[in-house]
C-alpha positions as CSV (number, residue, x, y, z in Angstrom):
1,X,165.2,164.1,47.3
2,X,167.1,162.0,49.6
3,X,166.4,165.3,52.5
4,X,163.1,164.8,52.0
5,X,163.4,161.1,52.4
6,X,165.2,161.4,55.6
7,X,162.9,164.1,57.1
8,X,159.7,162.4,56.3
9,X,161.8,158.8,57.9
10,X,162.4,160.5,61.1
11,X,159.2,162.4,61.1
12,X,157.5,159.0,60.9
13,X,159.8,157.3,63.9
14,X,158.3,160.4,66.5
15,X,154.7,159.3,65.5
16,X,155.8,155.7,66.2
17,X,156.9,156.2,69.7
18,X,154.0,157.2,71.4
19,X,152.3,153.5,69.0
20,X,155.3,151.8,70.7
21,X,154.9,153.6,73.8
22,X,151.3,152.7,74.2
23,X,152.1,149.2,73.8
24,X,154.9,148.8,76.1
25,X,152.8,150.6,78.8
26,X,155.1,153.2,79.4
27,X,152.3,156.3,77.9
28,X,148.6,155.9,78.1
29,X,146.3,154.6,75.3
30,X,145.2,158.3,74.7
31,X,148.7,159.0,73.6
32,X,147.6,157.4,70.2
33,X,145.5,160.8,69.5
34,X,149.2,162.0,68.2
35,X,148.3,159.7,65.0
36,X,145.8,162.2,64.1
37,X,149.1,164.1,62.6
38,X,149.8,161.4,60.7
39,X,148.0,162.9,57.5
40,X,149.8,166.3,58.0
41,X,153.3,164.3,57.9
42,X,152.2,162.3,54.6
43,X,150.8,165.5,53.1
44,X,154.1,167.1,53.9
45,X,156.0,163.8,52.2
46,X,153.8,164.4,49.5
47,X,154.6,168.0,48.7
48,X,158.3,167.5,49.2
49,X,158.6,165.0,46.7
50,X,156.6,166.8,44.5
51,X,159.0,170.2,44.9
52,X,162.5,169.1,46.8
53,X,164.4,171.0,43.8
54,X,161.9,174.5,43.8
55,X,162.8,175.7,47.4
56,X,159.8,178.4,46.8
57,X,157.4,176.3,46.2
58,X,159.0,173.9,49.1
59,X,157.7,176.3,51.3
60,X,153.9,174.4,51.3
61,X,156.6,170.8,52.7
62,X,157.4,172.7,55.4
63,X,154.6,174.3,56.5
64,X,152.1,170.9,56.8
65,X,155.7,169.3,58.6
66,X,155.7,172.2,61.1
67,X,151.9,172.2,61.3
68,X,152.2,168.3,61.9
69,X,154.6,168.6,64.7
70,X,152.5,171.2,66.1
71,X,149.6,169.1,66.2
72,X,151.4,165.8,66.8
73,X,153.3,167.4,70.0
74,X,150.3,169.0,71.3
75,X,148.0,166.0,71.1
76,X,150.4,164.0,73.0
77,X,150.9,166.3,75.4
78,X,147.4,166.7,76.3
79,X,147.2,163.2,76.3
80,X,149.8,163.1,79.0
81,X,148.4,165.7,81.3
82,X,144.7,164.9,81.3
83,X,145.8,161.0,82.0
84,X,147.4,162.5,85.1
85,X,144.9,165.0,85.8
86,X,141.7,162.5,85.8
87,X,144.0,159.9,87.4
């Protein structure tokens, strides 16, 4: 349990930086679209807490993690290049 712990703890930390980010001026406020992840990392937290000892069933942890950090890198990445592109 303590994996699980530790993923979903760093998991959280990369949706904070764009919050902290934002607020230090360094991204722009569109950057807080990666939040929109946020559910897939909790539903991920969720499941793996729910099935850290079945690694089959795990299987439903990692995919809404990857699915998350899909979505979460993507959003913030778009957020990024259309800042610059209607700048």
């Amino acid at each position: 349990m303590n994996g699980v712990k530790v993923y979903l703890l760093l998991a959280s930390l990369g949706l904070f930086v764009p919050v902290l980010g934002v607020a230090l001026g360094l991204f722009p406020a569109a950057a807080l679209a990666t939040l929109l992840a946020a559910p897939l990392v909790y539903l991920s937290g969720r499941e793996g807490l729910r099935t850290y000892d079945t690694p089959r069933d795990f299987i439903g942890a990692v995919r809404f993690i990857v699915v998350g950090y899909i979505a979460g890198t993507t959003l913030f990445t778009a957020a990024l290049v259309l800042n610059r592109w209607l700048a």
